[in-house]
Structures are given as C-alpha cells and as structure tokens.
Biopython code that builds the backbone (N, CA, C, O; Angstrom):
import numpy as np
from Bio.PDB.StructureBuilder import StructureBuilder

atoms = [
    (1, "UNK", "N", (-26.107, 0.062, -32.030)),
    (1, "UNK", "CA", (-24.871, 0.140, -32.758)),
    (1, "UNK", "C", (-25.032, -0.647, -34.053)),
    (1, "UNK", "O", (-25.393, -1.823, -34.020)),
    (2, "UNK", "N", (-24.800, -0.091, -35.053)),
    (2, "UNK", "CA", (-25.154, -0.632, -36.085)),
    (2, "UNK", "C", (-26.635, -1.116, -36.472)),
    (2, "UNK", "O", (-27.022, -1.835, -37.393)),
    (3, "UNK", "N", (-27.029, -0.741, -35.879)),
    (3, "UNK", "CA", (-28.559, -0.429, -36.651)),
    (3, "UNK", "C", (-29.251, -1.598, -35.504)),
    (3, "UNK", "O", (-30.399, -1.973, -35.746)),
    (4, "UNK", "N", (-28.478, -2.208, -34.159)),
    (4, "UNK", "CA", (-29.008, -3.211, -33.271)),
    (4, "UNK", "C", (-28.755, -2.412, -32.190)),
    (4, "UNK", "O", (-27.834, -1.596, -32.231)),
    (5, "UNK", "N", (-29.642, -2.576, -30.967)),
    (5, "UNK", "CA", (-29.395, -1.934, -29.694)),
    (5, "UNK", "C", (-28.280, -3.058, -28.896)),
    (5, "UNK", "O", (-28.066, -4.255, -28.700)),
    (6, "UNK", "N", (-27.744, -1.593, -28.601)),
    (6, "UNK", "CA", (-27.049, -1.562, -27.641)),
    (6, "UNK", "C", (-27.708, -2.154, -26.307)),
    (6, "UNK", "O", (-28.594, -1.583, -25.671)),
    (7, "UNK", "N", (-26.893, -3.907, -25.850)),
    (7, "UNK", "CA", (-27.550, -4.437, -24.244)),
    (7, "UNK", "C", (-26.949, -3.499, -23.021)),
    (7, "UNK", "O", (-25.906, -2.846, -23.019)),
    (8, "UNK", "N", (-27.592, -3.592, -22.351)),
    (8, "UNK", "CA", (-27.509, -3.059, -20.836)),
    (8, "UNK", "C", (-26.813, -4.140, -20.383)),
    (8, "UNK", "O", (-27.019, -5.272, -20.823)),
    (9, "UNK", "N", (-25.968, -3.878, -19.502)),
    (9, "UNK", "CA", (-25.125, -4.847, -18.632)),
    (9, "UNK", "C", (-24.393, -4.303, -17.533)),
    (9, "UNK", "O", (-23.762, -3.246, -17.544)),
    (10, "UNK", "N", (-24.540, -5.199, -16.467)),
    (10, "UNK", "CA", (-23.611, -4.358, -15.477)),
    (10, "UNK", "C", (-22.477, -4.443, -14.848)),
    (10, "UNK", "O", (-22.345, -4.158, -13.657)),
    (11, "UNK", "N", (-21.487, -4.877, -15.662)),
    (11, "UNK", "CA", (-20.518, -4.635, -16.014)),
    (11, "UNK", "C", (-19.553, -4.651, -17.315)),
    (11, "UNK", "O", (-19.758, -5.504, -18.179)),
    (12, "UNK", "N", (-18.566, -3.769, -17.451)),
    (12, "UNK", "CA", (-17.843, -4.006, -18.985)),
    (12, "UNK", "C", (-16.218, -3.449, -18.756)),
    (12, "UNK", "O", (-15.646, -2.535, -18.162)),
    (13, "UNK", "N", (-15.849, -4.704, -19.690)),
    (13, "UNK", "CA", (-14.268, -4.641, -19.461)),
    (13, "UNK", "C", (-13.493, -3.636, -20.901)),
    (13, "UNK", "O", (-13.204, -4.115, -21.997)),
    (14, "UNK", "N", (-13.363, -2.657, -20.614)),
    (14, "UNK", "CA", (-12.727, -1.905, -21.699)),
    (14, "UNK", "C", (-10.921, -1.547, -21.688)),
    (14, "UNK", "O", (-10.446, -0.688, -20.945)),
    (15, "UNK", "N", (-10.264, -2.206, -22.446)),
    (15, "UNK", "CA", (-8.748, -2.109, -22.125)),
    (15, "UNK", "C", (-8.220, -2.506, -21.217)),
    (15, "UNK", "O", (-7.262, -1.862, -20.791)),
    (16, "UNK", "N", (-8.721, -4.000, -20.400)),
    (16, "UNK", "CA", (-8.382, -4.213, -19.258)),
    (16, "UNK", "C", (-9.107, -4.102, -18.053)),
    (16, "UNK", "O", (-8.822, -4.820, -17.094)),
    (17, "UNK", "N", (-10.272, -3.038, -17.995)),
    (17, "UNK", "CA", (-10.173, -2.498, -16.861)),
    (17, "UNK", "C", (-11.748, -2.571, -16.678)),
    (17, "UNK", "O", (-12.510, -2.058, -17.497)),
    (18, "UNK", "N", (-12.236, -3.331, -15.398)),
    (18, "UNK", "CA", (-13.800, -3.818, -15.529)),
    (18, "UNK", "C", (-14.408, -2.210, -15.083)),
    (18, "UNK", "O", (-13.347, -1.627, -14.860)),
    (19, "UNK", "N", (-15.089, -1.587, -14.931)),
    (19, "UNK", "CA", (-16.061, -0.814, -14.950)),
    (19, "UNK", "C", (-17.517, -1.641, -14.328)),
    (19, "UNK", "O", (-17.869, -2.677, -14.891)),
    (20, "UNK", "N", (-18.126, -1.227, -13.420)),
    (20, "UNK", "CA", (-19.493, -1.429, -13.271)),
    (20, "UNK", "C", (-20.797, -0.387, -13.118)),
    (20, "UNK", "O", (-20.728, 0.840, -13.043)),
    (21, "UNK", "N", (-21.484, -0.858, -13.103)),
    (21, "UNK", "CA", (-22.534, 0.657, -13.301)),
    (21, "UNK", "C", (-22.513, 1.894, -12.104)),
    (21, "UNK", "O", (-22.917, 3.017, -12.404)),
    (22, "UNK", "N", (-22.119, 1.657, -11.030)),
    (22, "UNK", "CA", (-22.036, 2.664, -9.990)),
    (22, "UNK", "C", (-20.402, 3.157, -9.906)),
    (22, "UNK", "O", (-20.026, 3.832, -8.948)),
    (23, "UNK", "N", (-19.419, 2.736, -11.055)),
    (23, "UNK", "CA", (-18.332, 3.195, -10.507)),
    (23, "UNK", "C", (-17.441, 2.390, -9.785)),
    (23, "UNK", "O", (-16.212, 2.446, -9.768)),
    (24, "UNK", "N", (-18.309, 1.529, -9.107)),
    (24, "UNK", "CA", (-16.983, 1.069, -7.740)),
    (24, "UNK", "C", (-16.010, 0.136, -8.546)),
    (24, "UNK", "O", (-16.291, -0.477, -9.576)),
    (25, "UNK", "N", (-14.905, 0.147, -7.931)),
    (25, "UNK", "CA", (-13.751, -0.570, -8.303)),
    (25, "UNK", "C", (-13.746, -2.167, -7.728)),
    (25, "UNK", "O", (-12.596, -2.594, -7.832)),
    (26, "UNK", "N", (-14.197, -2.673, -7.443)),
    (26, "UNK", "CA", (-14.496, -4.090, -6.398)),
    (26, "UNK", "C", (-14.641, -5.084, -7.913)),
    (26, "UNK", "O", (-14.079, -6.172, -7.790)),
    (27, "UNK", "N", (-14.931, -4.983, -8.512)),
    (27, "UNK", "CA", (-14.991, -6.005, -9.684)),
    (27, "UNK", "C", (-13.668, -6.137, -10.407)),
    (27, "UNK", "O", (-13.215, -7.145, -10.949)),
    (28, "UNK", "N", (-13.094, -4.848, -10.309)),
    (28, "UNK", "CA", (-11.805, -4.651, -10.691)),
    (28, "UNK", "C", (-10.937, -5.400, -10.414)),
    (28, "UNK", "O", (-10.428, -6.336, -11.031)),
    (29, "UNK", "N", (-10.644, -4.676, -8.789)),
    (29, "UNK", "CA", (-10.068, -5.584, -7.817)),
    (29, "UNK", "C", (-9.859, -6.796, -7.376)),
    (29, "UNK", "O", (-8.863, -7.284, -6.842)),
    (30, "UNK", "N", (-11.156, -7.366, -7.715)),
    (30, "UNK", "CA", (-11.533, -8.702, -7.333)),
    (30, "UNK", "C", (-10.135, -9.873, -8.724)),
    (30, "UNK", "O", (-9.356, -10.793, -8.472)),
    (31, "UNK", "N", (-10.500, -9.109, -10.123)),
    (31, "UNK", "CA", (-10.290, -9.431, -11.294)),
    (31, "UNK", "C", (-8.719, -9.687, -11.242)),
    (31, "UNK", "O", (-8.048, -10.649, -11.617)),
    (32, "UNK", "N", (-8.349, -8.387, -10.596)),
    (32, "UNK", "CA", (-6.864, -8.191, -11.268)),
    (32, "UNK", "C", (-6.406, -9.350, -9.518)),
    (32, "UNK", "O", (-5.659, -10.297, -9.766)),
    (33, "UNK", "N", (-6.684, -9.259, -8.566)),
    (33, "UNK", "CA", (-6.473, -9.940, -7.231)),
    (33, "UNK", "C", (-6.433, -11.694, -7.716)),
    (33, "UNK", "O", (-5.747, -12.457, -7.036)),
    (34, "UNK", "N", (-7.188, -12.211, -8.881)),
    (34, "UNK", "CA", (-7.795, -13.397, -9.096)),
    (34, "UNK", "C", (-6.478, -13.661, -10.160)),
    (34, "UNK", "O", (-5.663, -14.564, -9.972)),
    (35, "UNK", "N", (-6.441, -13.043, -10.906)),
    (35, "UNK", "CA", (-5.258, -12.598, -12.347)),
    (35, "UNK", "C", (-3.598, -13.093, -11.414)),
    (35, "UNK", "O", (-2.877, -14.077, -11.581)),
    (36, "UNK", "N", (-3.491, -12.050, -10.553)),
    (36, "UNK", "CA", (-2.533, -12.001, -10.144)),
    (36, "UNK", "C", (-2.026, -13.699, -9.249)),
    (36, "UNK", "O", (-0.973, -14.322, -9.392)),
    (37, "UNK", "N", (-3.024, -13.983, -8.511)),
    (37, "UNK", "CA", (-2.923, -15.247, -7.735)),
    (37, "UNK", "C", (-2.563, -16.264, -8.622)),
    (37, "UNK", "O", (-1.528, -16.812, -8.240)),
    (38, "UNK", "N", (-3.023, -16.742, -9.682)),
    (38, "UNK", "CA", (-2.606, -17.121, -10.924)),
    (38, "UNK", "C", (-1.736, -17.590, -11.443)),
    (38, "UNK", "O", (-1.418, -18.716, -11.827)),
    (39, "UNK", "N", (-1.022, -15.866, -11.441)),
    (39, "UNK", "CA", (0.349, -16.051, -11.853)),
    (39, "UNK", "C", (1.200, -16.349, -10.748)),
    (39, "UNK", "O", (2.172, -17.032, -11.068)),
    (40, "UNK", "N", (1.110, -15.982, -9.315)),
    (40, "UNK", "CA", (2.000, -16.270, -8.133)),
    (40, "UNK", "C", (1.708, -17.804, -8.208)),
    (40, "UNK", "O", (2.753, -18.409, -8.451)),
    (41, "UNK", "N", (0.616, -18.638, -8.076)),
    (41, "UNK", "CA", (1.049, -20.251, -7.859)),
    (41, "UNK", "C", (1.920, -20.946, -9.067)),
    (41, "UNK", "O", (2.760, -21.824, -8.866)),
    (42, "UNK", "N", (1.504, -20.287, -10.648)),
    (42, "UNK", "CA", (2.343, -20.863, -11.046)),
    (42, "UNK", "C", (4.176, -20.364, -11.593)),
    (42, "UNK", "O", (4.769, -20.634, -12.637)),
    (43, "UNK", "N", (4.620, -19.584, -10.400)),
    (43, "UNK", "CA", (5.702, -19.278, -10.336)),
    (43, "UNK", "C", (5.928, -19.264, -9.010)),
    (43, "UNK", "O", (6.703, -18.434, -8.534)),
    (44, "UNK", "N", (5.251, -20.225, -8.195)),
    (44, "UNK", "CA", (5.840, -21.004, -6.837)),
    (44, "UNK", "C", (6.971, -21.786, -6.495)),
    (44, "UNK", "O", (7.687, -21.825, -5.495)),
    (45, "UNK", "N", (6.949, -22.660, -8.033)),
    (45, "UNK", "CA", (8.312, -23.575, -7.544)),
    (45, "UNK", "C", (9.546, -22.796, -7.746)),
    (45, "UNK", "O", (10.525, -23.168, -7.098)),
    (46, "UNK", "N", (9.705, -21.547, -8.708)),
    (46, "UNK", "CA", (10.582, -20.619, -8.189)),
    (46, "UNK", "C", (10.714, -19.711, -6.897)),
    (46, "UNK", "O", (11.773, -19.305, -6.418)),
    (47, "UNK", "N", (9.698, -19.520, -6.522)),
    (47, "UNK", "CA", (9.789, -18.586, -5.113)),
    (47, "UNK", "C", (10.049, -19.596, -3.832)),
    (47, "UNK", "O", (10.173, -19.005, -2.759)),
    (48, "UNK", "N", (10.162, -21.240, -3.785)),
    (48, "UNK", "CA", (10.235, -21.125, -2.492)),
    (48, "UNK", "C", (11.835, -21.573, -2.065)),
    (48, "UNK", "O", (12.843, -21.386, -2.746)),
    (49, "UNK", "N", (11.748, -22.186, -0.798)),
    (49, "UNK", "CA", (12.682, -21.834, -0.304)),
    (49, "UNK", "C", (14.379, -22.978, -0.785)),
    (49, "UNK", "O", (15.542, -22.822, -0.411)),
    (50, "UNK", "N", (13.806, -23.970, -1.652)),
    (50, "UNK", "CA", (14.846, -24.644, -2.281)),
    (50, "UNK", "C", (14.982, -24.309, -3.791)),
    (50, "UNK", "O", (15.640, -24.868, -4.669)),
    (51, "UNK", "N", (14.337, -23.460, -3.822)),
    (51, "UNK", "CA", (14.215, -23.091, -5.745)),
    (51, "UNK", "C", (15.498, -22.843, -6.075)),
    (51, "UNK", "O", (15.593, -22.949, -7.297)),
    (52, "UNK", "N", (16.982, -22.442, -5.368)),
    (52, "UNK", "CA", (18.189, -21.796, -5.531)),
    (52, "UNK", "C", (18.240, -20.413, -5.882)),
    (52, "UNK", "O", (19.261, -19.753, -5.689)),
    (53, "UNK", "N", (16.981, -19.829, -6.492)),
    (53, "UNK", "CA", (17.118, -18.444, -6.943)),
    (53, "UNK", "C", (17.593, -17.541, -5.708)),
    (53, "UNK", "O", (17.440, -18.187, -4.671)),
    (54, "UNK", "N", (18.060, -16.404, -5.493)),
    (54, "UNK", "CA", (18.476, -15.493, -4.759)),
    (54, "UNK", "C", (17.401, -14.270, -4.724)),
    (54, "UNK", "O", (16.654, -13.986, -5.660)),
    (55, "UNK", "N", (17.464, -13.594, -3.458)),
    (55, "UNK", "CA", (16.294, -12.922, -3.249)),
    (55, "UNK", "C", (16.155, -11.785, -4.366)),
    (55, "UNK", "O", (15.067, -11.403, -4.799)),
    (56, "UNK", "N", (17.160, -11.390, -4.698)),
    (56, "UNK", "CA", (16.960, -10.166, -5.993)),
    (56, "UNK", "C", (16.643, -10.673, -7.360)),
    (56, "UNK", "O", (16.557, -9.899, -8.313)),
    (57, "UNK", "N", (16.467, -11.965, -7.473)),
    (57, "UNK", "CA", (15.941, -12.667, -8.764)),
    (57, "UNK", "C", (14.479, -12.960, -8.446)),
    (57, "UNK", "O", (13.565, -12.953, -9.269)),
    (58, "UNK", "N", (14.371, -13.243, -7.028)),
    (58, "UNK", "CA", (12.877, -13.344, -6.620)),
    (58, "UNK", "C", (12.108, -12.231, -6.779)),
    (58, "UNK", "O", (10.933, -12.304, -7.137)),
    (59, "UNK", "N", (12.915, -10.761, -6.439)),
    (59, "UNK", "CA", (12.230, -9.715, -6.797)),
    (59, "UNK", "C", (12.083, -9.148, -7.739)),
    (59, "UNK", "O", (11.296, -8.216, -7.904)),
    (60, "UNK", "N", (12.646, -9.505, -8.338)),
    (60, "UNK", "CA", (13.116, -9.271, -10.148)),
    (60, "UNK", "C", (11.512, -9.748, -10.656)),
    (60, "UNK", "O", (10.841, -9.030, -11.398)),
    (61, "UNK", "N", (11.074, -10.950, -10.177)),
    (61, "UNK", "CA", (10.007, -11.864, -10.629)),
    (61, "UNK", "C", (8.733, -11.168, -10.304)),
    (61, "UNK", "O", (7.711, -11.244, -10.986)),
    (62, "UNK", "N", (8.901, -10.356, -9.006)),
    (62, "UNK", "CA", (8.080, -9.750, -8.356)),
    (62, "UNK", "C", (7.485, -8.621, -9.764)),
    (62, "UNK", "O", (6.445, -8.702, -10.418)),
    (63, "UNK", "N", (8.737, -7.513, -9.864)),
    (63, "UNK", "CA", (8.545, -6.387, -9.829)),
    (63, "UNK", "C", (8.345, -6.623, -11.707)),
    (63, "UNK", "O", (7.551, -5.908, -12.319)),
    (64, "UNK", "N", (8.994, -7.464, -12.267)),
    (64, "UNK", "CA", (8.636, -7.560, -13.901)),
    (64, "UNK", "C", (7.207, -8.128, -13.952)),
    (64, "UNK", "O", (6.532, -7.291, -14.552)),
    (65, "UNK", "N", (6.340, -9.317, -13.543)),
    (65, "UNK", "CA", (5.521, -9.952, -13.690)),
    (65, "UNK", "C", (4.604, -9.624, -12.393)),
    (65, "UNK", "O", (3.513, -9.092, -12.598)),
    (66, "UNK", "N", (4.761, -9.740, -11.873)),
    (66, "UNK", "CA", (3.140, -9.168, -10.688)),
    (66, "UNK", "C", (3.001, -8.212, -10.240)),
    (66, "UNK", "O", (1.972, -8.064, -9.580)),
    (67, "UNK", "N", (3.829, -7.220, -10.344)),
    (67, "UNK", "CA", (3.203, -5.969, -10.134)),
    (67, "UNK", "C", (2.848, -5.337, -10.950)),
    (67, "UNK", "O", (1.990, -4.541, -10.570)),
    (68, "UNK", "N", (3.135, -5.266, -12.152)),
    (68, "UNK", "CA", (2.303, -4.543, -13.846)),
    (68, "UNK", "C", (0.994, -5.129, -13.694)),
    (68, "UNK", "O", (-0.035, -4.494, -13.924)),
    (69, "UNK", "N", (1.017, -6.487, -13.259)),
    (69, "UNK", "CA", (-0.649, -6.991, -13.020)),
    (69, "UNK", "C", (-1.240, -6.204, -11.799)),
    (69, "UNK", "O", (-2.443, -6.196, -12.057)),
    (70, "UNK", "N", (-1.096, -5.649, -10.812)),
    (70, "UNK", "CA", (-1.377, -5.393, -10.108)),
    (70, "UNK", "C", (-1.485, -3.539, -9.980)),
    (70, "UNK", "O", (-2.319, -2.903, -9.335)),
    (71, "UNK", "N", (-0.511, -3.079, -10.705)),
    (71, "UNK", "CA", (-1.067, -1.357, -10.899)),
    (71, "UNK", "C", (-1.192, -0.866, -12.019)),
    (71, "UNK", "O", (-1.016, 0.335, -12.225)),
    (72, "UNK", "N", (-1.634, -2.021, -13.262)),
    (72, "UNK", "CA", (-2.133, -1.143, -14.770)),
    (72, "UNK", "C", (-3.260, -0.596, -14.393)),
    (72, "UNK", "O", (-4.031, -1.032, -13.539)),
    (73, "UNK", "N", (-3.350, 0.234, -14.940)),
    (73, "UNK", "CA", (-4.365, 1.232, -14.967)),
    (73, "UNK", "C", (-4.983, 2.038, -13.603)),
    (73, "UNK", "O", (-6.089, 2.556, -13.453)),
    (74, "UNK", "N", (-3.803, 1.937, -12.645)),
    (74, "UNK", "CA", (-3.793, 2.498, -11.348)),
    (74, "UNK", "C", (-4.311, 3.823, -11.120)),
    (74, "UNK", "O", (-4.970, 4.053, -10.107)),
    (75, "UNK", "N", (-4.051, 4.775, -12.035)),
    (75, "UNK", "CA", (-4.720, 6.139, -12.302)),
    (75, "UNK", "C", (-6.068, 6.027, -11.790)),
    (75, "UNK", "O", (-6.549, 6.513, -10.766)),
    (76, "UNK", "N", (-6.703, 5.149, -12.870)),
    (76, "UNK", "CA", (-8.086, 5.070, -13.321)),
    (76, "UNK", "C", (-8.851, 4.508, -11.743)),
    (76, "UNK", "O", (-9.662, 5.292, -11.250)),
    (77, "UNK", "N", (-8.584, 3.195, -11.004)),
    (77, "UNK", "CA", (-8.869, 2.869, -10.293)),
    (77, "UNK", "C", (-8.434, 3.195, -8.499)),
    (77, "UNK", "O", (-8.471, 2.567, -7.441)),
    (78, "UNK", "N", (-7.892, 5.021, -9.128)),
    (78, "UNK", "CA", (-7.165, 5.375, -7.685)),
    (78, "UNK", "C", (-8.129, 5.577, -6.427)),
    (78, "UNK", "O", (-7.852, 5.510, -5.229)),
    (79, "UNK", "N", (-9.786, 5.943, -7.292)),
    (79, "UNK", "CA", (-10.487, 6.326, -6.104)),
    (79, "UNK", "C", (-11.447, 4.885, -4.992)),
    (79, "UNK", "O", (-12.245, 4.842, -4.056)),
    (80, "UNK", "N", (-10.704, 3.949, -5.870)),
    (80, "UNK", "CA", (-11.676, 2.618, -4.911)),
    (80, "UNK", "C", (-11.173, 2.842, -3.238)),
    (80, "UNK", "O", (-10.419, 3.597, -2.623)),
    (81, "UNK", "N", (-12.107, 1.670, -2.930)),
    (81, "UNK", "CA", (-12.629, 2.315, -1.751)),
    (81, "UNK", "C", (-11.136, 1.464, -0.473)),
    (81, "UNK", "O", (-10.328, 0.701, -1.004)),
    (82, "UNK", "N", (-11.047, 1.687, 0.708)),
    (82, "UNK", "CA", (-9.576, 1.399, 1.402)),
    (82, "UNK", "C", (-9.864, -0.186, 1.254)),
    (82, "UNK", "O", (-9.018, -0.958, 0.803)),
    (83, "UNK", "N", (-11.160, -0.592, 1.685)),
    (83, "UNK", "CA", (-11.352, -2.181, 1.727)),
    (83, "UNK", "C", (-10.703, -2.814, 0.166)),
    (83, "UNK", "O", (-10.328, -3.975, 0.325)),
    (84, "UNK", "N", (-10.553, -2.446, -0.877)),
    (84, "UNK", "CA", (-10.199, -2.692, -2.409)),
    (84, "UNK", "C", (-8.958, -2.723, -2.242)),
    (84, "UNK", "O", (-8.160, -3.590, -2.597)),
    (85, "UNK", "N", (-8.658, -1.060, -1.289)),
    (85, "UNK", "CA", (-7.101, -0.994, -1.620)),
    (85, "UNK", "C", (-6.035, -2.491, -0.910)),
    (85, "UNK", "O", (-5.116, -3.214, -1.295)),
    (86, "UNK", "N", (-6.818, -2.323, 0.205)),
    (86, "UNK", "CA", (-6.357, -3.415, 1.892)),
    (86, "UNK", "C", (-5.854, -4.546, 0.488)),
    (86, "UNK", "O", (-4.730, -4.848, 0.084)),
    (87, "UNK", "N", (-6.987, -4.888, 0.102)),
    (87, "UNK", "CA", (-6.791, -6.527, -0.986)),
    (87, "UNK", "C", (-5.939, -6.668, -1.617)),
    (87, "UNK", "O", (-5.523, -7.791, -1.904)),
    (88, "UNK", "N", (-5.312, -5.385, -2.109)),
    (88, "UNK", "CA", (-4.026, -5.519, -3.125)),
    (88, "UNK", "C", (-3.014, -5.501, -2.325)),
    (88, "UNK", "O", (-1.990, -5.933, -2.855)),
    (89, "UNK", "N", (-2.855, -5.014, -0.759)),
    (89, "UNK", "CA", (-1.842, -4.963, -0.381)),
    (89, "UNK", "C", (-1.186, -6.094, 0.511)),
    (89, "UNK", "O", (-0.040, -6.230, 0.938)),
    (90, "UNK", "N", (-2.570, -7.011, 0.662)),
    (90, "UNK", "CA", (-2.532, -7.996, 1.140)),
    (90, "UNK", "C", (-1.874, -9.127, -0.120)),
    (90, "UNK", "O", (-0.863, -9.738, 0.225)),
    (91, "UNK", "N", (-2.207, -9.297, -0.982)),
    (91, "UNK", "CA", (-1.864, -9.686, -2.423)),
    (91, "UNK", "C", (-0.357, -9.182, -1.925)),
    (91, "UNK", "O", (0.312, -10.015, -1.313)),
    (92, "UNK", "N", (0.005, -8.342, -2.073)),
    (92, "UNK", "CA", (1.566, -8.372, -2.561)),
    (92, "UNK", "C", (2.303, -8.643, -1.094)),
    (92, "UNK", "O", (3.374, -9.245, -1.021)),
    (93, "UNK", "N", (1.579, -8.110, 0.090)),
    (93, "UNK", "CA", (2.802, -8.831, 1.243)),
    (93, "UNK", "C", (2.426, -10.472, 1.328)),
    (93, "UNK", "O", (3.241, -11.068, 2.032)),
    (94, "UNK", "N", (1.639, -11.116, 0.908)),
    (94, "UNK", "CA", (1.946, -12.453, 0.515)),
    (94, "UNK", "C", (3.039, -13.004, -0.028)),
    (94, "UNK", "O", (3.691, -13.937, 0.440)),
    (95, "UNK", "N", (3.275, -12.288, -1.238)),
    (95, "UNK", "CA", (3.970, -12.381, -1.807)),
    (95, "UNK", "C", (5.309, -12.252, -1.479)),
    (95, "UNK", "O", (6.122, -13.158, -1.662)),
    (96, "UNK", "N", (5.562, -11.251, -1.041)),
    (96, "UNK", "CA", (6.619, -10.588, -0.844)),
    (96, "UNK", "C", (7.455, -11.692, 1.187)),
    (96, "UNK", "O", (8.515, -11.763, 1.809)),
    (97, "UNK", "N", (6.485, -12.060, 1.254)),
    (97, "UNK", "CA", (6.696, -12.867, 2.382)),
    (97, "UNK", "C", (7.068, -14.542, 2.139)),
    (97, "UNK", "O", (7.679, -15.475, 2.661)),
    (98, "UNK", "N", (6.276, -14.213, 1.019)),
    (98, "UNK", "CA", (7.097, -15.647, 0.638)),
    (98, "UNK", "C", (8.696, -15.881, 0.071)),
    (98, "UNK", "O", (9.506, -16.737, 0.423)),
    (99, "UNK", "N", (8.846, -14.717, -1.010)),
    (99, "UNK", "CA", (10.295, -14.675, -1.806)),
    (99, "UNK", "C", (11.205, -14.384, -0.292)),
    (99, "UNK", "O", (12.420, -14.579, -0.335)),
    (100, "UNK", "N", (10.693, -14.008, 0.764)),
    (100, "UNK", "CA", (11.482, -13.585, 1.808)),
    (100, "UNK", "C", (11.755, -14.826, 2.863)),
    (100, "UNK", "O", (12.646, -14.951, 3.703)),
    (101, "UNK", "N", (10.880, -15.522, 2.580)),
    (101, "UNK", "CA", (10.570, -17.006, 3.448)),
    (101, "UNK", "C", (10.330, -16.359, 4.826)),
    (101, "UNK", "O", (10.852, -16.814, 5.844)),
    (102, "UNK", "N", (9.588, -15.370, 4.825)),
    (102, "UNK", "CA", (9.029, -14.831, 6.411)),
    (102, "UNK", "C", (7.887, -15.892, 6.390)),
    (102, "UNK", "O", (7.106, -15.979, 7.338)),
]
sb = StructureBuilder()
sb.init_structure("model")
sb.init_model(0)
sb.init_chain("A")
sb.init_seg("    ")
for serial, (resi, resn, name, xyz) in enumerate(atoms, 1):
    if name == "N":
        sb.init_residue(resn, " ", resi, " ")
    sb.init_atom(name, np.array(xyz, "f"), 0.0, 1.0, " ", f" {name:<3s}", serial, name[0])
structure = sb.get_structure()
C-alpha cells in the first residue's frame, strides 16, 4: 500500500469488528464480552440493590448502553459458532440477574 507491503497478521479490527484469518468469530466475542464487562462494573453502583433506581431505569441502562455493545454488527457475526453465542448470553443473564437482584 503505498508503494510498502502490506503485513500479514492474524487478526484485524475493521469498523469495530475483529476478523481473524479463518473467519471464526471467538476474537470477536471474546472483545465485545471484555468491552461489555467494563462497562457493567462500572455502572454497578447503579444496578445494585440500594442504588434507589427502579427496575425500568435499570433496564433502561441495560437496553441504551450494553446491549448496542453487545449486538453491533450482529449481522456480520451471525454465523459464530453456539459456544460464542452461549458467552453473550451468559453476559447478559448476568446482567439482567443482577438489575433483578435474582
């Protein structure tokens, strides 16, 4: 590119979204799973159970801020594999168990 070669690498993040050389989504996953945790500890002292917020403000928190982290570019990464999928869903009933105080 530009008159320098282009490195080999095996992996690359384009618009968000990691890519690795075989396709699989697991780097992805791993990324946006790591991203997301992140943002849930530091919006803990709102989710727990003396914060005063009410559960539809908790979900409010949910559904504006961790879940856009969690299905941008969902299209793209629809074909990863169930073990990828399991991780995200585990990710959000965490979550979702906590704003609930289950």
């Amino acid at each position: 590119m530009f008159g320098k070669p282009v490195p080999i690498v095996t992996t690359a993040k384009y618009l968000g979204v990691i890519f690795n050389r075989s396709f699989t989504w697991t780097n992805h996953i791993s990324y946006v799973c790591g991203k997301a945790y992140g943002i849930i500890k530091r919006l803990y002292p709102l989710l727990a159970k003396d914060s005063g917020l009410s559960l539809n403000r908790k979900r409010r928190l949910y559904t504006a801020i961790v879940r856009p982290i969690i299905t941008y570019a969902a299209p793209t990464w629809a074909s990863a594999t169930n073990g990828d999928i399991r991780k995200l869903q585990i990710l959000q009933n965490k979550f979702l168990r906590t704003i609930t105080n289950a």
